[in-house]
C-alpha positions in Angstrom: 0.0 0.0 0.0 2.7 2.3 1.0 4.2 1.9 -2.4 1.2 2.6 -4.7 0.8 5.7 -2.3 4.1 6.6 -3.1 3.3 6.4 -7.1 0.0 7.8 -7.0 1.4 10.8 -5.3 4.2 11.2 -7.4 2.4 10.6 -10.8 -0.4 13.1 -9.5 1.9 15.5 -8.5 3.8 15.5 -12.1 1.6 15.8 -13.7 0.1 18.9 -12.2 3.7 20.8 -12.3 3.9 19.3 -15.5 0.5 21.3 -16.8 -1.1 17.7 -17.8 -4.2 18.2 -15.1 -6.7 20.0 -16.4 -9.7 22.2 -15.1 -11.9 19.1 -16.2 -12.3 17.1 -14.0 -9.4 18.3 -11.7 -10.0 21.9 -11.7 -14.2 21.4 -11.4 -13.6 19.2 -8.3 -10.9 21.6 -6.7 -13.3 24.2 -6.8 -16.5 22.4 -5.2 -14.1 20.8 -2.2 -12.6 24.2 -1.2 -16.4 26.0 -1.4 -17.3 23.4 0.6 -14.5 23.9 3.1 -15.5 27.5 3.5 -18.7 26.4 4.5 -20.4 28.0 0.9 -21.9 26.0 -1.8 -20.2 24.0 -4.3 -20.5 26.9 -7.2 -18.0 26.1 -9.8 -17.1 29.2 -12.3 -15.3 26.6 -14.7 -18.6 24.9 -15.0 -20.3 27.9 -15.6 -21.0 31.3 -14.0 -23.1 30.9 -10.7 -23.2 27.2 -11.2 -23.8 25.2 -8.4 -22.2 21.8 -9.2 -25.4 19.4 -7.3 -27.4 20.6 -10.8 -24.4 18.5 -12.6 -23.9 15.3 -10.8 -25.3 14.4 -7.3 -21.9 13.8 -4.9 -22.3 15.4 -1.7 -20.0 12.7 -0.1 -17.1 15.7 -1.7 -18.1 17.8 1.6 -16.5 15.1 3.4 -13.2 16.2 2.2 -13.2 19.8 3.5 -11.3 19.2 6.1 -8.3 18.1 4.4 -8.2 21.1 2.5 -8.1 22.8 5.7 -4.7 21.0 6.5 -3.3 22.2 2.3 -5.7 24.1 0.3 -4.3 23.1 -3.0 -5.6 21.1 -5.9 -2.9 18.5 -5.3 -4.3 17.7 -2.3 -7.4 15.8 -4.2 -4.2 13.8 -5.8 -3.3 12.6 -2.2 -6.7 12.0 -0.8 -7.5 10.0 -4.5 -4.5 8.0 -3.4 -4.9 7.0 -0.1 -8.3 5.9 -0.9 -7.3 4.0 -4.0 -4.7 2.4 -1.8 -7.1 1.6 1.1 -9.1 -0.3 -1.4 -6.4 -3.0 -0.7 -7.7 -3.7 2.7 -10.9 -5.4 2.0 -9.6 -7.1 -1.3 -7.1 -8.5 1.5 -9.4 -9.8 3.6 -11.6 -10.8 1.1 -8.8 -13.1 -0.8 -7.2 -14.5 3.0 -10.5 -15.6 4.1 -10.9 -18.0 0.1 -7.2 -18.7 0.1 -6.5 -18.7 3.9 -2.6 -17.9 2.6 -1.3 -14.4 3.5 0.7 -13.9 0.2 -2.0 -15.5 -2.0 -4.3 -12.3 -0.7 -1.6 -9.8 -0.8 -0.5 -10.6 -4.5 -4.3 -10.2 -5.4 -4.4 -6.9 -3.4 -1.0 -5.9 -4.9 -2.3 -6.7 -8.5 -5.4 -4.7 -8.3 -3.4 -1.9 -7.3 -1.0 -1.8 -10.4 -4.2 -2.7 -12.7 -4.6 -0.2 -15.6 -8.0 1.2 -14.3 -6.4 2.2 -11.3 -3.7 3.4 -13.2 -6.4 5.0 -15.8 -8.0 6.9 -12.4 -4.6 8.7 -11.2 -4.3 9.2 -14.6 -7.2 11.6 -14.5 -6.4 13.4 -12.0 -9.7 13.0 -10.0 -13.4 12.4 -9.7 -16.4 11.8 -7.6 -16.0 8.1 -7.7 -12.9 7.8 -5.6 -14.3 7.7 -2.3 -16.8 4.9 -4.2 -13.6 2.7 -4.8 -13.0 1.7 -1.7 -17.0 1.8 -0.5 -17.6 -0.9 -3.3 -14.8 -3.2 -1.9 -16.0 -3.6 1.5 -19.5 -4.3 0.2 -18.7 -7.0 -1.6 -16.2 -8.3 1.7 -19.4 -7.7 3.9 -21.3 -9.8 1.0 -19.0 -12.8 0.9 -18.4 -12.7 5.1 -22.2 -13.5 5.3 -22.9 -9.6 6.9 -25.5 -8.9 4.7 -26.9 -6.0 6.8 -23.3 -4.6 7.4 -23.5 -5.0 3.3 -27.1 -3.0 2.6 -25.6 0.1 5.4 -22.5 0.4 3.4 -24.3 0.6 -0.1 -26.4 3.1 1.1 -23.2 5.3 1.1 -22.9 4.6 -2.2 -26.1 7.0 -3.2 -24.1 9.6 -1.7 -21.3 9.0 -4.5 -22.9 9.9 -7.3 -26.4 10.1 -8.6 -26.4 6.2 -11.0 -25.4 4.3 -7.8 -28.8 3.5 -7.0 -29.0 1.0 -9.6 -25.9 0.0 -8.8 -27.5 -0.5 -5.8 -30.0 -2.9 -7.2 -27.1 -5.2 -8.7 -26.1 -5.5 -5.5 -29.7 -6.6 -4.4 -29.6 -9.4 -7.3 -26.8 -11.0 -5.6 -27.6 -10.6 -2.1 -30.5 -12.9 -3.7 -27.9 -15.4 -4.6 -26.8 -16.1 -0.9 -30.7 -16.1 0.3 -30.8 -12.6 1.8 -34.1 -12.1 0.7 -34.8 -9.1 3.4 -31.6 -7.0 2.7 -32.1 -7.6 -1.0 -35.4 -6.0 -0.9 -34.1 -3.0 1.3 -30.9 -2.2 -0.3 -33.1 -2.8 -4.0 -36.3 -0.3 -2.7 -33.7 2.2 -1.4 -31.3 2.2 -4.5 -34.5 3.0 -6.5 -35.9 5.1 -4.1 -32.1 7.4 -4.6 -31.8 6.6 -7.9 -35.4 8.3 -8.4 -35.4 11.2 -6.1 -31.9 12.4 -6.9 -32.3 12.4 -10.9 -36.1 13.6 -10.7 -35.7 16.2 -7.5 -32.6 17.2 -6.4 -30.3 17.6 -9.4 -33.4 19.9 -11.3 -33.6 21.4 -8.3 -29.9 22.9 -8.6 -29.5 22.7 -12.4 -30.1 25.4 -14.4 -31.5 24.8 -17.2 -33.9 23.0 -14.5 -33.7 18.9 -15.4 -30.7 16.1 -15.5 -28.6 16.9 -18.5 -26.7 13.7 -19.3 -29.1 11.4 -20.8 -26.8 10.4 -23.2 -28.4 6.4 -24.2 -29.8 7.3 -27.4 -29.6 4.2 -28.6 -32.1 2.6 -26.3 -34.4 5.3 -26.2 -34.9 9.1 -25.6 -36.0 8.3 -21.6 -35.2 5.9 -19.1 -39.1 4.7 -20.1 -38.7 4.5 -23.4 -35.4 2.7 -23.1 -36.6 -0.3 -20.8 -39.1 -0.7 -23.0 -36.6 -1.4 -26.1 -34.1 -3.2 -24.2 -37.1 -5.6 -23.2 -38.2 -5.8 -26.5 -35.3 -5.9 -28.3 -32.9 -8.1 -26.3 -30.7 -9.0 -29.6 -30.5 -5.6 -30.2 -29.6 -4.5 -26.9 -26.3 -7.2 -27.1 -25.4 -5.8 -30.2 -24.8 -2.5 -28.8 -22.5 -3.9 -26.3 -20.0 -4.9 -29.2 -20.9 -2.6 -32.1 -17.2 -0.7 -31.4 -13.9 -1.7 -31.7 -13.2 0.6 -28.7 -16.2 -1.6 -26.8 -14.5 -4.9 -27.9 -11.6 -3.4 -26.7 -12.9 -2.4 -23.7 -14.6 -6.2 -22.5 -10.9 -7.7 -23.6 -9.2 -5.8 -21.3 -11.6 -6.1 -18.2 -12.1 -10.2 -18.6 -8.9 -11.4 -20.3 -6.7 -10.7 -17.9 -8.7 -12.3 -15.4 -8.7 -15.1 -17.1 -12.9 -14.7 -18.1 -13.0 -15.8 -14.7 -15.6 -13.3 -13.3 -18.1 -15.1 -15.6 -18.3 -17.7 -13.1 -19.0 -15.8 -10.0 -22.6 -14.1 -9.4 -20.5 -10.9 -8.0 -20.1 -9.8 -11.4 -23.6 -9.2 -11.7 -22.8 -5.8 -9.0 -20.5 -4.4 -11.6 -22.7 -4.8 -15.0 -24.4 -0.9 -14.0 -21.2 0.2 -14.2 -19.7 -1.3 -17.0 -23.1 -1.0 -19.0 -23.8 2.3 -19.0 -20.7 3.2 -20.5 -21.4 0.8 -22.9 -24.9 1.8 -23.8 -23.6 5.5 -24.5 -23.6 8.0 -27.0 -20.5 9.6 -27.0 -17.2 7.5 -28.3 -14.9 8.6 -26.1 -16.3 7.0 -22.9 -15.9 3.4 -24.3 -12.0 4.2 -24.5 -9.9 2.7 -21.3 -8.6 5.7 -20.3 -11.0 7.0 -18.0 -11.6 6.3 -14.4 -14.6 5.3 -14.8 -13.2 1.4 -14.8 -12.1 1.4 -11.4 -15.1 0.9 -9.4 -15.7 -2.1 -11.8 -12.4 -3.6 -11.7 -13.1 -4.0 -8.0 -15.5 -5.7 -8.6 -14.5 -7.9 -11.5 -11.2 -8.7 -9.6 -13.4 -10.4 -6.3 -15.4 -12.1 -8.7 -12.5 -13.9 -10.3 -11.1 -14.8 -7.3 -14.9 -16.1 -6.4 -14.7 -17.9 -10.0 -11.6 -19.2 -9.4 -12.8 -21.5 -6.4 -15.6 -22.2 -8.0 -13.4 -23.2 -11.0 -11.7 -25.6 -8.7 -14.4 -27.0 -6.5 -16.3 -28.2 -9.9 -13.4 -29.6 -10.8 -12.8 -31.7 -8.0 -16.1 -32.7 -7.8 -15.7 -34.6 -11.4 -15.8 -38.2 -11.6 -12.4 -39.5 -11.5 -11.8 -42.9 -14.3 -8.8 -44.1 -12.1 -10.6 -44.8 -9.4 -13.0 -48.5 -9.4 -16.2 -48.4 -7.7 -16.3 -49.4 -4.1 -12.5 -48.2 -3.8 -12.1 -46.6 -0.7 -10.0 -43.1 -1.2 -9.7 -39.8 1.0 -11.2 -36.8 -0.1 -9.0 -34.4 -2.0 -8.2 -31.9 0.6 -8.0 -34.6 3.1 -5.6 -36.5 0.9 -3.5 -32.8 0.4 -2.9 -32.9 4.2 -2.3 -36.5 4.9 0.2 -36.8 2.1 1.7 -32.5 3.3 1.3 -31.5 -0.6 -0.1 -27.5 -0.5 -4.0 -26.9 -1.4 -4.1 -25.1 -5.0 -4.5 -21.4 -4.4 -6.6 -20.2 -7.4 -6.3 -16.8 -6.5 -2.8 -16.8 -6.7 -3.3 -17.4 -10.3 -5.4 -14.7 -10.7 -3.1 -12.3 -8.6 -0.2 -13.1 -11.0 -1.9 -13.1 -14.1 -2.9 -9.7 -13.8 0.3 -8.8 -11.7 2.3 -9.9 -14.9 -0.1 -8.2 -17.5 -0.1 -4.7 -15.3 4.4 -4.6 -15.3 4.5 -6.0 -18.9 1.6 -3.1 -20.0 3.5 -0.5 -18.0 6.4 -0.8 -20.1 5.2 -1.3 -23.5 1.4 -0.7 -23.8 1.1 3.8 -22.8 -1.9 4.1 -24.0 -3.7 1.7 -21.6 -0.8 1.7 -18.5 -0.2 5.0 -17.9 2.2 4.3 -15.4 4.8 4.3 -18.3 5.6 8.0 -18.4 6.9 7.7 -15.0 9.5 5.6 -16.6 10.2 8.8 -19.1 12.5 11.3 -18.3 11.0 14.1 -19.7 7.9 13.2 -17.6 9.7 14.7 -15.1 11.0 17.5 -16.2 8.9 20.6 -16.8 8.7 21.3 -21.0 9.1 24.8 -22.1 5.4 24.4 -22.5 4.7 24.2 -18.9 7.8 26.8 -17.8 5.5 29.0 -20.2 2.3 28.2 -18.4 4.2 29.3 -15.0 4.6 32.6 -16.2 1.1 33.1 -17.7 -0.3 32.0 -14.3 2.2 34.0 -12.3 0.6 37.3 -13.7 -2.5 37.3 -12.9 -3.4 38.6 -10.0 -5.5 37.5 -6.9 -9.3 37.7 -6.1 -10.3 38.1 -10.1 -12.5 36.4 -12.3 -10.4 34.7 -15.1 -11.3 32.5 -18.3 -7.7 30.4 -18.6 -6.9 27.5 -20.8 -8.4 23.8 -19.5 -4.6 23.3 -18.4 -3.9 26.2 -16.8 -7.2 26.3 -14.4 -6.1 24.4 -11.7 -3.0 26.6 -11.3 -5.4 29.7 -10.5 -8.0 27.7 -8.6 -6.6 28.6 -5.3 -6.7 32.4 -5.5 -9.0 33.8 -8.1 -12.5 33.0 -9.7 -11.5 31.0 -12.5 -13.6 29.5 -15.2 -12.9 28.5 -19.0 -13.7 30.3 -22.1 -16.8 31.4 -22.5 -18.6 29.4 -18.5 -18.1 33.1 -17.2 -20.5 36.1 -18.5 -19.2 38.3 -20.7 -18.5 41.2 -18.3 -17.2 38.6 -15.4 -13.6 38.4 -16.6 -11.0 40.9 -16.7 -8.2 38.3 -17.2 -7.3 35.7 -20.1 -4.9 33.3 -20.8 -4.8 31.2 -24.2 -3.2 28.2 -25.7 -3.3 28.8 -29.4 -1.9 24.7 -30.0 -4.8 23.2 -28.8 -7.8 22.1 -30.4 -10.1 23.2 -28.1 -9.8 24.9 -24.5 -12.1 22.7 -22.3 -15.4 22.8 -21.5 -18.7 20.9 -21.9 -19.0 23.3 -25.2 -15.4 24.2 -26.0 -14.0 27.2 -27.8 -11.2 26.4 -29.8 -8.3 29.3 -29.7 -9.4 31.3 -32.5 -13.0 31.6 -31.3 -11.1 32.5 -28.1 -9.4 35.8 -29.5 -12.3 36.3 -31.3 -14.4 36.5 -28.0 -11.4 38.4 -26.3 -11.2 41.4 -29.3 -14.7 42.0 -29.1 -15.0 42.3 -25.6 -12.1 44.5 -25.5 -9.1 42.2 -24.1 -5.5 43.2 -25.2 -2.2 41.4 -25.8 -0.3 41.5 -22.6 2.4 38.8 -23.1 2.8 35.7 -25.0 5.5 32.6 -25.5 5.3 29.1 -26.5 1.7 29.5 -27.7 0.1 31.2 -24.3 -0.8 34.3 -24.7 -2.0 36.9 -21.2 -4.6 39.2 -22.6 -6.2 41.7 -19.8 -9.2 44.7 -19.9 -8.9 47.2 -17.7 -12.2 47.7 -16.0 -12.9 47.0 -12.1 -13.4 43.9 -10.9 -16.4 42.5 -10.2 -17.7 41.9 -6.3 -18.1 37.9 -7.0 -15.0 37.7 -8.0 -13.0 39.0 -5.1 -15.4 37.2 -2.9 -15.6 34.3 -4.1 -12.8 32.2 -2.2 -13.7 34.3 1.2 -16.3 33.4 3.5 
């Protein structure tokens, strides 16, 4: 654990100093934590001017993590908070691998191996998100499942609607297979309460504090234009629905690396059934880039997935020592297999450890030659660690603005000014908000749920009157003189 602290941290770290993090999701999540921490509410300028970030996604577990920012209020801090919770995650996996294997390396290679998996790699990666805290949540569920503690598991998925607003049919996975070990009365209260959540958050709370007054990210278009609409096709059309599933490369892509490496031993184990919300609803949705494995969204699922192979692996192994054996005559008289295994000292087979190693080997072997998947690898780089003339640039830019404004700053450059002024992107902030600018002219596009690219950028900034103040490597400082508006200078004081 101490180790994959240690990485986390460091990764996290370079890659803010390094200009890599980026206002989304780093910069949005700074923002809400420290309001938060000054006892305000989570308004997030680089979501939008006056937006309060409960009418995006429902996480109000984040308040939780005030205090830390009372102790280092810096964006970094989310980095080390992401990484002690990803780390922690390692506990119940632990427990949950000892209590199969009853062999203290057999669990700690399993724990070891989830940690150096790409989808936690693919979460550092990102800097951070409201799932994190889930991580570890969704871990000791599925210990409290297997340890029989059913009621232990409904309290602790009820923390889970606190995550984010889609838990609560996670929640109802998680029902399905309390049903498999017979806990008929937690099933039906953790299954009424996810929907129940699921419900009252998308339909209440969220259009309570959104602006434009509803849920904005029903993006499953493919199934239908409603949650109604699209049970109704999925039922209908159950081919159909499948096809979806593997209509992608990137979706083909994305199943291989979830089940291969484990051997497609999670198909064996009911426990997979808790992580098909998760991995579905990426699955199922519109936009391309969330079927890629570079998100974090895999990491609450590859908890999952990982338990169950370990589950499938015994399984695996209990079937087949149940087969008939053709050596031995009927009416022979022979011990049972275990009890053979201690008469004759030979060690029991440890599945897991199979599993552990498998994906122990595949996560070193993808950190040095797969990037795109493991990105772990740039920590083997030495320019990864190393500011470029890009970011030495950035330093500058940032450096001269001053406190307490409202600024529109490049996606990269946000978290930089998070701490001290009122920063959004181009064009969340009203028109006569921002008296400060700073552009990356080689980028695409500049961040943001509707991006500018840089030359609609200076386009905005000339007709609202912003000038030239500096520029080098592509980042240019434009400012307008005119007084600052009260928001702005209050916005990070109580």
């Amino acid at each position: 654990m101490a180790v994959a602290i240690a990485v986390y941290i460091t990764h996290s770290i370079l890659r803010f100093n390094g200009y890599h993090a980026k206002g989304f999701d780093l910069g949005i999540f700074d923002q809400a934590v420290r309001q938060y921490s000054l006892f305000k509410p989570p308004i997030v300028p680089i979501k939008g001017d006056g937006f309060h970030l409960l009418g995006d996604h429902f996480h109000p577990i984040l308040a939780l993590l005030s205090p830390f920012y009372w102790i280092w209020d810096d964006p970094r801090m989310l980095g080390i908070i992401m990484a002690l919770a990803l780390a922690s995650t390692a506990i119940p996996v632990y427990f949950f691998t000892r209590r199969r294997s009853h062999h203290h390396v057999c669990a700690l290679v399993v724990s070891t191996a989830l940690l150096a998996f790409w989808p936690f790699q693919a979460m550092v990666n990102w800097d951070f998100h409201e799932v994190t805290l889930g991580v570890p949540v969704i871990a000791w569920v599925m210990w409290a499942l297997d340890a029989r503690r059913f009621w232990l598991a409904c309290g602790l998925s009820l923390i889970l609607l606190t995550v984010r607003e889609d838990m609560g049919i996670t929640l109802v996975a998680i029902a399905v297979v309390m049903l498999f070990y017979r806990a008929w009365w937690q099933a039906l209260v953790t299954a009424v309460s996810g929907m129940i959540g699921f419900v009252v958050v998308l339909q209440v709370v969220i259009p309570y504090f959104s602006p434009s007054g509803e849920f904005s990210y029903w993006e499953y278009t493919a199934l239908g234009e409603d949650l109604g609409s699209s049970l109704t096709f999925m039922l209908t059309n159950p081919l159909e629905t499948i096809g979806i599933l593997f209509d992608h490369p990137l979706k083909i892509g994305l199943w291989l690396l979830h089940f291969v490496p484990l051997l497609l031993l999670p198909l064996l184990s009911p426990i997979t059934l808790a992580a098909a919300p998760l991995l579905l609803s990426r699955l199922f949705n519109d936009r391309l880039n969330v079927w890629a494995p570079v998100y974090q969204y895999d990491a609450m699922p590859s908890v999952i997935l990982m338990l169950a192979a370990v589950d499938g692996a015994y399984r695996l192994t209990r079937w087949v020592r149940t087969w008939p054996d053709s050596s031995q005559t009927p009416g022979t008289n022979h011990l049972p297999k275990d009890a053979t295994e201690a008469t004759t000292g030979q060690p029991r087979p440890r599945p897991a450890s199979v599993v552990g190693t498998v994906v122990l080997g595949v996560s070193l072997v993808g950190t040095v030659t797969f990037p795109a998947v493991f990105p772990f690898h740039q920590l083997l780089t030495a320019t990864y660690w190393i500011p470029s003339e890009k970011a030495q640039a950035f330093d500058r830019a940032v450096s001269m603005i001053p406190d307490d404004v409202c600024v529109e700053a490049a996606d990269h450059a946000a978290p930089h000014l998070s701490t001290r002024t009122a920063v959004g992107l181009h064009g969340t902030l009203n028109d006569d908000r921002s008296t400060w600018m700073i552009i990356d002219d080689e980028v695409e596009e500049l961040g943001g749920n509707h991006p500018l690219t840089p030359s609609q950028a200076f386009d905005r900034a000339e007709r609202l009157g912003f000038e030239v103040v500096w520029e080098d490597q592509g980042v240019w400082v434009l400012h307008r003189d005119q007084p600052v508006d009260p928001a702005c200078s209050q916005y990070l004081h109580r």
